[in-house]
C-alpha positions in Angstrom: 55.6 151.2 159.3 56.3 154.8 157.8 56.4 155.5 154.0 59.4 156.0 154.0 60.2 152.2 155.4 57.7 150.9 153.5 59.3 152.7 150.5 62.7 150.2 151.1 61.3 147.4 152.0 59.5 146.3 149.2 62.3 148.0 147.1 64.6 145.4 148.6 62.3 143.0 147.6 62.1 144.2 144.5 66.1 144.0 144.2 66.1 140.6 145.6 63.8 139.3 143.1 65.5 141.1 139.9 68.6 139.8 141.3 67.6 136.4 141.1 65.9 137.4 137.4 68.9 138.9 136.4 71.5 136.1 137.8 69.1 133.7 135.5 69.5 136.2 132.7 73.1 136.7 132.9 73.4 132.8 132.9 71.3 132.6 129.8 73.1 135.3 128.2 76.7 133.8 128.3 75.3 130.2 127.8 73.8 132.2 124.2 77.2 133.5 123.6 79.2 130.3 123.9 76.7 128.7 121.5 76.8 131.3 118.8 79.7 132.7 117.1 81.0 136.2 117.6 79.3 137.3 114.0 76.2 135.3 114.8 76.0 137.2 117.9 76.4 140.4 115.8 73.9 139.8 113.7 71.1 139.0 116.5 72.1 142.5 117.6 71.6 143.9 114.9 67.9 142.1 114.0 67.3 143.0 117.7 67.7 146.7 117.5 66.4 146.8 114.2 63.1 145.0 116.2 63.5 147.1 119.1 63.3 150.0 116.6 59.9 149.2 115.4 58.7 147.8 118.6 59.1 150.7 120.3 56.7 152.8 118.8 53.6 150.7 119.9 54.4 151.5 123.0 52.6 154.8 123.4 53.9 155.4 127.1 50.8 153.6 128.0 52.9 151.5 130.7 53.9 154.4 133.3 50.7 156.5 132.2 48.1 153.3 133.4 49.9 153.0 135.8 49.7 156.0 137.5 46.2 156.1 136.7 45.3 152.5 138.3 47.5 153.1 141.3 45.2 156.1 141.6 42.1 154.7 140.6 38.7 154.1 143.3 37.6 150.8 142.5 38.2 147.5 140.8 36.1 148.2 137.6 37.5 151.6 136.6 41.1 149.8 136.9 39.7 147.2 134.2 38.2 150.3 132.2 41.9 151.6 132.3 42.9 148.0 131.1 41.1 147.9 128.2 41.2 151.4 127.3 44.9 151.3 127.0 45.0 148.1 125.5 42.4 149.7 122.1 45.1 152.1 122.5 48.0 149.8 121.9 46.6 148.1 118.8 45.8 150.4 117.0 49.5 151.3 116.7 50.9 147.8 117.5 49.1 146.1 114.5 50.3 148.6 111.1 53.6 148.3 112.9 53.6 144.5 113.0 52.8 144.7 109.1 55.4 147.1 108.1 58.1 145.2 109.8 57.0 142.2 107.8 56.5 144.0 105.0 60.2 145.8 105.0 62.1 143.0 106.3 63.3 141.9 102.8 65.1 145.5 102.2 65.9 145.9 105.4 68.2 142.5 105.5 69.3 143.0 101.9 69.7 146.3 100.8 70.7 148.2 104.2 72.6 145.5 106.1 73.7 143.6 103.5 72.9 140.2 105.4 69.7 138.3 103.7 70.2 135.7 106.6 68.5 138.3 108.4 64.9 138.5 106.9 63.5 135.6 108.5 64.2 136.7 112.2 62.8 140.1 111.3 59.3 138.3 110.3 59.4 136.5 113.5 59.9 139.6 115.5 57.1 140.7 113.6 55.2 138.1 115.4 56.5 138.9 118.3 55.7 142.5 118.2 51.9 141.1 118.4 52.2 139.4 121.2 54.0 141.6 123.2 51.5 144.5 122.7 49.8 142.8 125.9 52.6 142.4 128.4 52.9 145.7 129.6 49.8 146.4 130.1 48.8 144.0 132.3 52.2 144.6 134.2 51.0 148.2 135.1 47.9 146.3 136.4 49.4 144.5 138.8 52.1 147.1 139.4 49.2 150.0 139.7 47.5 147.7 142.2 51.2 147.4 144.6 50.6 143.8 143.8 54.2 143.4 144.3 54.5 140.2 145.6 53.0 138.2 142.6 54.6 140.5 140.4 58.2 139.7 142.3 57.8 135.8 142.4 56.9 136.4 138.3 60.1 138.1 137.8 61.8 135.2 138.6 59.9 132.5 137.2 59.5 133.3 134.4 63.5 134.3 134.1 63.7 130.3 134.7 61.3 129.2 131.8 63.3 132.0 129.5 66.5 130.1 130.3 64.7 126.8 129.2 63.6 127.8 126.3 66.2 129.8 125.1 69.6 127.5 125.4 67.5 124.1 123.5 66.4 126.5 120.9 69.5 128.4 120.4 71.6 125.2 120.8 69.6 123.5 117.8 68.8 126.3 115.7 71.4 128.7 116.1 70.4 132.5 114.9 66.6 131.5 113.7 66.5 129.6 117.2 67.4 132.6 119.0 63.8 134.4 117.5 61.9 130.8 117.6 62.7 130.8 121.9 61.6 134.7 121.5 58.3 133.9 120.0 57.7 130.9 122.7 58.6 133.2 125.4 56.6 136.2 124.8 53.7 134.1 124.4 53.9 132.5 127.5 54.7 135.4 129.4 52.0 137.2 127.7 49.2 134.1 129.3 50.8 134.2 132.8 50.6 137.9 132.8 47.0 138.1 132.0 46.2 135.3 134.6 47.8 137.3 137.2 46.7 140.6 136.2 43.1 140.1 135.4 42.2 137.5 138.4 42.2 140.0 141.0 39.4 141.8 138.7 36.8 138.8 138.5 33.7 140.0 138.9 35.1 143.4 138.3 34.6 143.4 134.6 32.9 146.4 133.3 33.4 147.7 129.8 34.3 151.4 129.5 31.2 153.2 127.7 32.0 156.0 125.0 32.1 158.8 127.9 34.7 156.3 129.2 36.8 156.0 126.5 36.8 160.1 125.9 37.6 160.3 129.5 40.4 158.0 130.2 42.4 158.7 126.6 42.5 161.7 127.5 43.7 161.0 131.1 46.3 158.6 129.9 47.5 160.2 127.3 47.9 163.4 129.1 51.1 161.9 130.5 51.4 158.7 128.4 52.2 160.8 125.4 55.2 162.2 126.6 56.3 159.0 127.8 55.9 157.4 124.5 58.4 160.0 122.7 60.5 159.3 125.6 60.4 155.2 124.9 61.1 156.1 121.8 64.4 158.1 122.3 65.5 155.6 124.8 65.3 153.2 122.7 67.6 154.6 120.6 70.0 155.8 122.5 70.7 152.3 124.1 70.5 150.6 120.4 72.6 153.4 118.9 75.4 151.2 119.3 74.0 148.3 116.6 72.1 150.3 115.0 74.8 152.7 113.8 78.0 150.4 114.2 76.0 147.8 111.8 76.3 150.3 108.9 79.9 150.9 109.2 81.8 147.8 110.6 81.6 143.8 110.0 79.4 141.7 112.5 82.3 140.4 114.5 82.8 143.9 116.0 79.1 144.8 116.4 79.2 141.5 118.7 82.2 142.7 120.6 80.6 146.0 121.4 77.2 144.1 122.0 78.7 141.9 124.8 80.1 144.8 126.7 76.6 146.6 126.7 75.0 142.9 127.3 77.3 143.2 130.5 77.1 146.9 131.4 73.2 146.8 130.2 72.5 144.3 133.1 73.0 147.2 135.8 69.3 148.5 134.8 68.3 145.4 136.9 69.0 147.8 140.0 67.4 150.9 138.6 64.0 148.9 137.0 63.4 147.2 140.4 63.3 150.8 142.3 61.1 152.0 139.8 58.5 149.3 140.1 57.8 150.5 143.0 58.7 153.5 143.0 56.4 154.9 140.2 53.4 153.8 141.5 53.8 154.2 145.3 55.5 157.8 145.2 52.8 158.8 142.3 49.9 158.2 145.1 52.0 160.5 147.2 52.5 163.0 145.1 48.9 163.1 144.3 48.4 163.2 148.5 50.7 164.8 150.0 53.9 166.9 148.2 56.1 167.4 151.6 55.8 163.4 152.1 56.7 162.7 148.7 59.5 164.7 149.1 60.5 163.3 152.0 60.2 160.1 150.8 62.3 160.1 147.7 65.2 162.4 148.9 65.8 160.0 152.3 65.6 156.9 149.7 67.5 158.1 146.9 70.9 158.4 149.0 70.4 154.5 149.7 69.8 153.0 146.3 72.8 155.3 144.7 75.4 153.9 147.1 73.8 150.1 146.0 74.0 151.4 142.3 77.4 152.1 142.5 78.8 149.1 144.6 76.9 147.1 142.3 79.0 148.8 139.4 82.2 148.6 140.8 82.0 145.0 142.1 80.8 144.3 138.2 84.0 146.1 136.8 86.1 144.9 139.7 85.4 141.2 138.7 85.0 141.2 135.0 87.9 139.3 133.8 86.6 136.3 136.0 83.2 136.4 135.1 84.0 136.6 131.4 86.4 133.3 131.5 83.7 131.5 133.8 80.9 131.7 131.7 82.3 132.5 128.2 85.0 130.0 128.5 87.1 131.3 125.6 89.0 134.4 124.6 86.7 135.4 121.5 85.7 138.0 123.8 88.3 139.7 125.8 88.5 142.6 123.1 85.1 143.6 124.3 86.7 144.3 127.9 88.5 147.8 127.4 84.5 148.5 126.6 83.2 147.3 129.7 84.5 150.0 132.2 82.9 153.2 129.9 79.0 151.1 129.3 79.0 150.2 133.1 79.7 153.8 134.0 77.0 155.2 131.3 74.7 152.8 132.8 74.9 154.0 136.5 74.4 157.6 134.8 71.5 156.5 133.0 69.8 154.5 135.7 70.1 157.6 138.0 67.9 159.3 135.1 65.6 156.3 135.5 64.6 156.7 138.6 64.2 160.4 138.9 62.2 159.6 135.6 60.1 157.5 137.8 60.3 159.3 141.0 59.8 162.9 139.9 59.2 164.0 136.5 56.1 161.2 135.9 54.0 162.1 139.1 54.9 165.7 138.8 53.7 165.3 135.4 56.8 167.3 133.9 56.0 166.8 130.3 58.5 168.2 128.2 61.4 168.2 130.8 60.8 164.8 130.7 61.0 164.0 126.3 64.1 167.4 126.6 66.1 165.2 129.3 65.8 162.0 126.9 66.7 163.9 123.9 69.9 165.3 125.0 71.0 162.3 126.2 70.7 160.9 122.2 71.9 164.0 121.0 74.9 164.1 122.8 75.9 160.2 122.7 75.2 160.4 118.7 77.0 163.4 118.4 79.8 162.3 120.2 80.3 159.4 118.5 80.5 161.4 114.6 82.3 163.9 116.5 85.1 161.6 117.5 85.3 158.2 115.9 88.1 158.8 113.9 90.2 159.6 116.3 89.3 157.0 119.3 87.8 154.4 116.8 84.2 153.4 115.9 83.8 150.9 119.0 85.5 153.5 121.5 83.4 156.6 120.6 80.1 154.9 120.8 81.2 153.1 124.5 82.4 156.9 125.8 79.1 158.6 123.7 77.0 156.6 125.6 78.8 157.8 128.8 78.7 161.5 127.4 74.9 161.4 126.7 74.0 159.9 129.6 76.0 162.6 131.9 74.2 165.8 130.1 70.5 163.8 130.8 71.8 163.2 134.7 72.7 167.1 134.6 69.6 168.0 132.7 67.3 166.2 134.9 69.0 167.6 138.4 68.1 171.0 137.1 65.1 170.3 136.6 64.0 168.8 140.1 65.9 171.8 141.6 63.9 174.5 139.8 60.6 173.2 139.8 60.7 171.1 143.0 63.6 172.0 145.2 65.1 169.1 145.4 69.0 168.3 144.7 69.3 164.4 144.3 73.2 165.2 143.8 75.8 166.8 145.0 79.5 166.6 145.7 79.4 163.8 148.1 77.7 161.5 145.1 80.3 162.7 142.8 83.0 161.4 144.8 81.7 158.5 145.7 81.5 158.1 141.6 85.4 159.0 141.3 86.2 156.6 144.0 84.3 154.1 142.2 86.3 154.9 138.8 89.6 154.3 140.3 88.7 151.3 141.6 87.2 149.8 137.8 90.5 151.4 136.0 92.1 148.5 138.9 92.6 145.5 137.2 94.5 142.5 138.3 95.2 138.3 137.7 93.1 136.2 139.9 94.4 135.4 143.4 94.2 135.6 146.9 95.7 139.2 146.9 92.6 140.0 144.6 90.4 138.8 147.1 91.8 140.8 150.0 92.2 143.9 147.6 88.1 143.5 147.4 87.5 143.6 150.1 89.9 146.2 151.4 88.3 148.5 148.9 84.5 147.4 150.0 85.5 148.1 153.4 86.2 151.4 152.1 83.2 151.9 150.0 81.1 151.5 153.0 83.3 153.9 155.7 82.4 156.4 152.9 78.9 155.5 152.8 78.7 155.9 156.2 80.8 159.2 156.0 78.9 160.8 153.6 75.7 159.7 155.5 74.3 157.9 152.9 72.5 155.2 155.1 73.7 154.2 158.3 73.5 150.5 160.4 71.1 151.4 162.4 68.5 152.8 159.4 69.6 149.0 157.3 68.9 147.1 161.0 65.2 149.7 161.0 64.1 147.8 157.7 63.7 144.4 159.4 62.4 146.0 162.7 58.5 145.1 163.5 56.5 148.1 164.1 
């Protein structure tokens, strides 16, 4: 099988199984938004972002950076002196931040939100920050390793267990039960993760001595570093919406605008199941071989951008009905004139996310790497003071986050031009993005002549596809070919 095949078949997998995770997700989701109120939801939003604000900084970038050292590693043991390594790493940060969330959660509830209900979820996610301070780490194990197939079949079970817990907790307990299923989860995750992670190493175990240490922080860090600041500005820039919404209007509309990014948001499923595989597998081939590694990733990209953006329109295309299905009321149809701009800053962002993955990691592109991240904030925060007053709070967040994500997708083609020679985009993809546009801004009642409006339009998603040479029948039919 060539790299190239190899390259798409397992990223097919890796769709298959996120799909399957995702579908369970998306099904927890709206069940958790039929339970709760609309200012409920706000407010686990908000204590979520707030979390996610805190969170993130234990991070360290140490997921992508042991990654790409493990996937390049010789042998068994110096993977598990990478493990630990980067797991000393993680608590050294992970702990004080645990503490200081505890610590602050009393002014954070009262004093800057103004909702004391909130100080006990904040403690719990204190917890939970603990806990998670694993997780990743033993995911870049198994995904440094191209352990896919365990790490695929986890995906998905453990998306089941999260709906288990999640609905009986939520159902009983309301907001608190939201953070009591968070706590169960993570620390189940957590146990299954280190079973499957740490097995393959039995026998394997060998402690990193001090020369170790010096010599793996170093190598880590060397791209982790930049990767951390990275986290960190993500972060941001996808809670930017809570997080500065939350200061300046009630609950009620901080849940609106939350369900729109819940359902935009949920396109990153496509974009972080290329990445698991391609970060590790095209990070070997940097390191081996540049002209195959470019060969590689410019005869995939084409591929997973056309699924991207079917994905995306089929998402918009069919919102109305997937909102009445599973939400079963109107409480939120307001959030729907939302939907269209989040989905679109979402296929933007994930085409960041895997030139993040694909390029700028193995090339080891440093700063181009934090600079791309930075404007995407920038410009989405900017936006958003620059015009709120004249589209409205919820509006100039929704198109900010579209704006923001646009200059990073621009940013980041420059960069793989000048340094690499490589334009992932050009008119072709653009068009295929306006055509995909019109189609979302088409909204119609439920019926047959919506069905056969579908799939009119798919049909002509794909003549353009094939038209634009994207990917062809016979290279789809070459995936399931034997060698």
């Amino acid at each position: 099988m060539t790299g190239s095949r190899s390259l798409l078949k397992w990223q097919m997998v890796s769709f298959l199984s996120r799909g399957l995770a995702t579908v369970l997700g998306l099904v927890q989701s709206l069940v958790i938004v039929r339970i709760l109120s609309v200012s409920e939801y706000g407010l686990v939003n908000i204590v979520v972002s707030i979390g996610s604000a805190f969170g993130i900084y234990q991070h360290l970038g140490l997921a992508s950076g042991s990654t790409r050292e493990i996937s390049a590693a010789k042998d068994d043991k110096e993977i598990f002196k990478i493990f630990v390594t980067s797991v000393v790493i993680r608590y050294i940060v992970t702990i004080p931040l645990a503490i200081a969330l505890w610590t602050l959660s009393g002014y954070l509830a009262t004093e800057k939100y103004g909702a004391p209900l909130m100080e006990y979820p904040l403690k719990l996610f204190a917890v939970v920050l603990v806990i998670q301070g694993f997780q990743s780490i033993f995911n870049s194990v198994i995904s440094g390793m191209q352990k896919f197939k365990r790490l695929f079949i986890y995906q998905v079970a453990i998306a089941a267990v999260s709906v288990a817990i999640y609905v009986p907790m939520i159902f009983f307990y309301q907001v608190n039960g939201f953070f009591y299923a968070l706590l169960i989860f993570n620390t189940i995750a957590t146990l299954v993760l280190g079973y499957l992670a740490l097995r393959p190493l039995k026998g394997s175990f060998s402690m990193p001595s001090k020369e170790d240490y010096k010599r793996l922080i170093k190598e880590i860090l060397s791209i982790s570093l930049g990767i951390y600041v990275v986290k960190i500005i993500y972060t941001y820039w996808q809670k930017s919406g809570p997080l500065l919404l939350g200061l300046s209007v009630t609950p009620e509309e901080v849940g609106i605008f939350s369900f729109a990014l819940l359902y935009g948001g949920k396109l990153m499923a496509v974009s972080d199941a290329v990445t698991d595989v391609n970060l590790p597998i095209l990070s070997k081939k940097f390191v081996e071989n540049i002209e195959e590694f470019k060969h590689a990733f410019s005869s995939n990209f084409d591929k997973i951008f056309a699924f991207i953006v079917f994905a995306a329109v089929s998402a918009v295309f069919w919102v109305q009905e997937v909102v009445t299905i599973f939400v079963g009321s109107d409480k939120y149809d307001s959030a729907l004139p939302f939907i269209l701009p989040l989905v679109l800053a979402f296929i933007l962002y994930s085409i960041v996310n895997i030139v993040k993955s694909s390029i700028i990691i193995p090339a080891k592109m440093v700063k181009e790497l934090i600079f791309s991240f930075a404007l995407m904030l920038i410009g989405t925060v900017g936006f958003y003071f620059g015009f709120w007053e004249v589209l409205g709070r919820l509006s100039a967040m929704s198109y900010g986050m579209v704006f923001g994500a646009f200059i990073g997708v621009l940013y980041t083609l420059l960069v793989s031009r000048v340094h690499l020679g490589l334009a992932f985009l050009n008119i072709r993809h653009w068009l295929l993005m306006a055509f995909a546009g019109v189609v979302g801004l088409m909204q119609m009642s439920f019926g047959l002549d919506k069905v056969l409006v579908y799939c009119l339009l798919s049909l002509v998603f794909m003549l353009l596809v094939q038209l634009f040479r994207f990917v062809s029948f016979g290279q789809v039919k070459s995936i399931f070919r034997r060698r």
